[in-house]
C-alpha positions as CSV (number, residue, x, y, z in Angstrom):
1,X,-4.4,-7.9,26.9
2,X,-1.6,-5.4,25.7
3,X,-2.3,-2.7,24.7
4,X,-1.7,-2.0,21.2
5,X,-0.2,0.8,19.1
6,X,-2.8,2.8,16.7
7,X,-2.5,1.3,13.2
8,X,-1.5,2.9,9.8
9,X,-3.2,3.7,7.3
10,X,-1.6,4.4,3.9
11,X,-3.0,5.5,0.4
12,X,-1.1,4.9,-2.1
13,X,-1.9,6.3,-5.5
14,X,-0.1,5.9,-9.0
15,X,-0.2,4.6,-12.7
16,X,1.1,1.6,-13.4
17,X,5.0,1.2,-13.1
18,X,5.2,4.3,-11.0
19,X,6.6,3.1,-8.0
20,X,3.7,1.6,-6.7
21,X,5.1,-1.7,-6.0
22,X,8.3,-0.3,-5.2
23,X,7.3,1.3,-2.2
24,X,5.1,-2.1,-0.6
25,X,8.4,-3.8,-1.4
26,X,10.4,-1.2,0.3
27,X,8.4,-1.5,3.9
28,X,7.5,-4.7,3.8
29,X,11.1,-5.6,5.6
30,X,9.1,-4.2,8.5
31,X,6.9,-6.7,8.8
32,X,6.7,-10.7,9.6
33,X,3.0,-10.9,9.2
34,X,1.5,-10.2,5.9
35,X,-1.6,-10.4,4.2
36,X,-1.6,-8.8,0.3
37,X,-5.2,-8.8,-1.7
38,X,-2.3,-9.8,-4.6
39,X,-4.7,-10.5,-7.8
40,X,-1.4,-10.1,-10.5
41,X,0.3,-13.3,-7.9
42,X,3.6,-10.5,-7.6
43,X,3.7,-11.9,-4.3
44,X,2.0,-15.2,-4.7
45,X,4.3,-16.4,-7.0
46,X,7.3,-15.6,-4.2
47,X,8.6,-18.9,-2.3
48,X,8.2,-17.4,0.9
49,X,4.5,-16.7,0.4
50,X,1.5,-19.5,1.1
51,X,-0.3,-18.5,-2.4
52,X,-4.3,-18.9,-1.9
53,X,-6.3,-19.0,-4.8
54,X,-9.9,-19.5,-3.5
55,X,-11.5,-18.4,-0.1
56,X,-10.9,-22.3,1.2
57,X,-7.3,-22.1,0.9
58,X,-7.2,-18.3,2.3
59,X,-9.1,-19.8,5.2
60,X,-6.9,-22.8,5.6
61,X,-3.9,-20.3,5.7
62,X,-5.2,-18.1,8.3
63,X,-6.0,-21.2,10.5
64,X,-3.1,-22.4,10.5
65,X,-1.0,-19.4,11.1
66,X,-3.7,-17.8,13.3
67,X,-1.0,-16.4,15.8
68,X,2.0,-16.8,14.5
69,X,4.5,-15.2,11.3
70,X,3.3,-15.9,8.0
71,X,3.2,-13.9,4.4
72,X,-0.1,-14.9,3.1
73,X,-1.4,-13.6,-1.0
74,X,-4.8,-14.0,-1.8
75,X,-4.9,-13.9,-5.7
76,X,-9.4,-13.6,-6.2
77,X,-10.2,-10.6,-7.3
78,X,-14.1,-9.5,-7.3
79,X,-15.8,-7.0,-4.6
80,X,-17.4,-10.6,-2.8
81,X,-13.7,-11.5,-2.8
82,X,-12.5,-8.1,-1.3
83,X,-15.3,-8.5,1.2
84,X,-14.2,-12.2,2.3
85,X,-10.6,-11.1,2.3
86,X,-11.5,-8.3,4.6
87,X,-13.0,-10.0,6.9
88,X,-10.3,-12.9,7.4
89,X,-7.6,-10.1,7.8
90,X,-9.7,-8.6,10.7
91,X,-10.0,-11.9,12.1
92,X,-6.4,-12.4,11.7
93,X,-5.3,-8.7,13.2
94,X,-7.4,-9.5,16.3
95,X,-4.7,-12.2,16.9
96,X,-1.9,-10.8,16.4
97,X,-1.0,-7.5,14.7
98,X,0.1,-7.5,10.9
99,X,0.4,-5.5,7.6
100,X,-2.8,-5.7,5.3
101,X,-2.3,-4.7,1.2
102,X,-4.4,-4.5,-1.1
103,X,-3.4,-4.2,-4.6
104,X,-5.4,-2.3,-7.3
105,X,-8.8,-1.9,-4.9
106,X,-10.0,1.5,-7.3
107,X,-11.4,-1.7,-9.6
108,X,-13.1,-3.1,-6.1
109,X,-14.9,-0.4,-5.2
110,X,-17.2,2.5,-5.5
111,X,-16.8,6.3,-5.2
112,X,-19.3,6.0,-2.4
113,X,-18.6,4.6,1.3
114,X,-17.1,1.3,1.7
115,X,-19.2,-1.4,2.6
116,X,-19.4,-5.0,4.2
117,X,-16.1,-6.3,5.8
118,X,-13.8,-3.9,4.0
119,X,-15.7,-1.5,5.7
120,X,-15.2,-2.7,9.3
121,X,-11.2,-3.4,8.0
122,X,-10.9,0.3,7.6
123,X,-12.9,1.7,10.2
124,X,-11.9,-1.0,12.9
125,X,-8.4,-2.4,12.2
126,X,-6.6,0.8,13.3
127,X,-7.5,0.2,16.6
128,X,-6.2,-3.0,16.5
129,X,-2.6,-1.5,15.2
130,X,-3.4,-2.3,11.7
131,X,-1.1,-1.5,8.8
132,X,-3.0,-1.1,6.0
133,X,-1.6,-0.1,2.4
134,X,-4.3,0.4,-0.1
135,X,-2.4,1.1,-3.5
136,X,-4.6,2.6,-6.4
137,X,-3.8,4.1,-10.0
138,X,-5.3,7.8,-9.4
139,X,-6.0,10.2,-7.0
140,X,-10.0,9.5,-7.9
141,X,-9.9,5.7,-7.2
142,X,-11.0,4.5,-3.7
143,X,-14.0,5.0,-1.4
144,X,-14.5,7.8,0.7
145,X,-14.1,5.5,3.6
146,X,-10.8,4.8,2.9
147,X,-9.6,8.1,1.8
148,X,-11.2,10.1,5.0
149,X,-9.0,7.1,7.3
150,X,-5.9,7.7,5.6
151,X,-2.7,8.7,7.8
152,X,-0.3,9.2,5.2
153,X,0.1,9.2,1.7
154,X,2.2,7.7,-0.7
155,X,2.0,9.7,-4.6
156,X,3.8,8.2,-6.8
157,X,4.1,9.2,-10.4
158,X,1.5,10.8,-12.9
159,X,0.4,11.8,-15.9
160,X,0.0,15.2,-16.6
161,X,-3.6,15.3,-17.3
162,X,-4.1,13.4,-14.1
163,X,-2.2,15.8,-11.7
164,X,-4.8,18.7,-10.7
165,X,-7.3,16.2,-9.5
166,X,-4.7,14.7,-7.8
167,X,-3.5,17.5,-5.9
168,X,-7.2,18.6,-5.3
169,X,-7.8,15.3,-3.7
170,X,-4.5,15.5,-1.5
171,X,-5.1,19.3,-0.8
172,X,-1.3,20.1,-2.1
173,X,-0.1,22.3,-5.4
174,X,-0.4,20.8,-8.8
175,X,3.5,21.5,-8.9
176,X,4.5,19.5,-6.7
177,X,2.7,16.0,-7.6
178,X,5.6,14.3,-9.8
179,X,5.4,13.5,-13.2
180,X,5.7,9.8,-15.0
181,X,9.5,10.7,-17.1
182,X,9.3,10.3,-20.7
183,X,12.0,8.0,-20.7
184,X,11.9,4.5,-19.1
185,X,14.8,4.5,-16.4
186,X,15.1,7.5,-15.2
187,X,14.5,8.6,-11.5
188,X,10.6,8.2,-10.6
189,X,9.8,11.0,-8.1
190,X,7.4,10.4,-5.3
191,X,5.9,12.7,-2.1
192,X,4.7,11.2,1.1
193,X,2.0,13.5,2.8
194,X,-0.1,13.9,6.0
195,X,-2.9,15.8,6.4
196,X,-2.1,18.2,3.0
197,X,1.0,18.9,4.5
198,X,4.5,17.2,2.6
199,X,6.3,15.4,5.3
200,X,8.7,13.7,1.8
201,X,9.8,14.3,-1.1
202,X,12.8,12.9,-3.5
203,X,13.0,10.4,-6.0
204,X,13.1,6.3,-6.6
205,X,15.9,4.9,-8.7
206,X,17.3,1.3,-9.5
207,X,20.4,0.7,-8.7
208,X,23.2,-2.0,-9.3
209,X,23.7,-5.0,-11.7
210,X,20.6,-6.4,-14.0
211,X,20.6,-9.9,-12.0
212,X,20.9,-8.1,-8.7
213,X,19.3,-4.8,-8.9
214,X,17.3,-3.2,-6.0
215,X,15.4,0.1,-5.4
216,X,16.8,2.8,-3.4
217,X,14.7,5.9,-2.4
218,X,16.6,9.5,-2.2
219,X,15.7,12.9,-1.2
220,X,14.9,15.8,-3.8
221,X,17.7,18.5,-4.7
222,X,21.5,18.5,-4.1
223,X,22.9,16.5,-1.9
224,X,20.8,13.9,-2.1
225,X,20.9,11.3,0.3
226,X,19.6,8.2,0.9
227,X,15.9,7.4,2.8
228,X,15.5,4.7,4.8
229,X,11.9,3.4,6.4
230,X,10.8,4.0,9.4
231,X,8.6,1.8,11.8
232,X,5.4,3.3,10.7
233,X,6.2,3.5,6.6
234,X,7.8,6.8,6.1
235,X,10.5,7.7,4.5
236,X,13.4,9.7,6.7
């Protein structure tokens, strides 16, 4: 067999309407083969996704697509469902390699070290050239499993009160973790960092008409310019 590239790991941490979703909809151009934990049906409810609402249908999808392109959203939400999940995107990776998301998993899990399938996901799937985006609402959500696998995070917007544990947990200033604006529509800015050190930083805006609108990520400062995403998520 091929060999495969390592796999991805991203952490990607946020209140809600920070950017969150932004970003997964940013990179997921990337990819042909998807499979999103998706338990508000944001991508379930898409016409190009096969939407599975029990394990039955999540199995029948991964069947059927076993080695070939498909976007898959799983909408159960529950810790047995995370663990089932898991372990049909394993199964799935070992075919063929694909993105894995999973949407709001700080409700999912513990503080403690993940267990069951998710457990293998994280531990295993890199080697199988796994990209995984686990999105979460603050710094604090998540096992340790997943947050001592990270490659790279994603920090999107917080509150105030939530930024020093924030930057404790990503080993970066308080000053530079961005702040949710006080007014709805103005730039939302984000960092991207690996290993404590900032490898991004710049801001997320909405751009053109209400009935056709679409994000655009830029860099921080004057002469701002436009990011685009690279192969393994990052923003350059």
């Amino acid at each position: 067999m091929k060999r495969r590239s390592d796999g991805i790991l991203w952490y990607v941490v946020g209140k809600s309407r920070s950017g969150k979703s932004a970003f997964v909809n940013y990179i997921l151009k990337l990819y042909k083969r998807v499979l999103i934990l998706d338990p508000k049906a944001d991508f379930a409810r898409r016409p190009d996704y096969i939407r599975c609402d029990t394990k039955q249908q999540l199995f029948q999808a991964i069947s059927e697509n076993f080695t070939g392109n498909a976007k898959i959203a799983y909408t159960e939400y529950s810790r047995e469902a995370l663990d089932y999940f898991s372990k049909m995107a394993f199964a799935w990776l070992k075919a063929a390699p694909c993105a894995i998301i999973t949407d709001e998993i700080g409700g999912i899990t513990t503080a403690a070290q993940a267990v069951g399938g998710w457990a293998k996901l994280l531990m295993q799937g890199l080697g199988y050239g796994a990209h995984i985006y686990a999105l979460v609402q603050r710094g604090q959500d998540g096992d340790k499993t997943m947050r001592a696998n990270r490659t790279f995070s994603h920090i999107c917007a917080h509150e105030p009160e939530e930024v020093d544990y924030c930057a404790k947990a990503m080993g970066i200033p308080a000053a530079e973790v961005p702040i949710m604006p006080e007014k709805e529509g103005k730039p939302i800015g984000f960092l991207q960092v690996r290993s404590g050190r900032i490898i991004q930083r710049g801001t997320l805006d909405i751009v053109g008409k209400k009935d056709h609108q679409r994000v655009r990520y830029r860099t921080a400062g004057k002469g701002q310019r436009v990011l685009k995403v690279a192969a393994n998520g990052c923003l350059i």
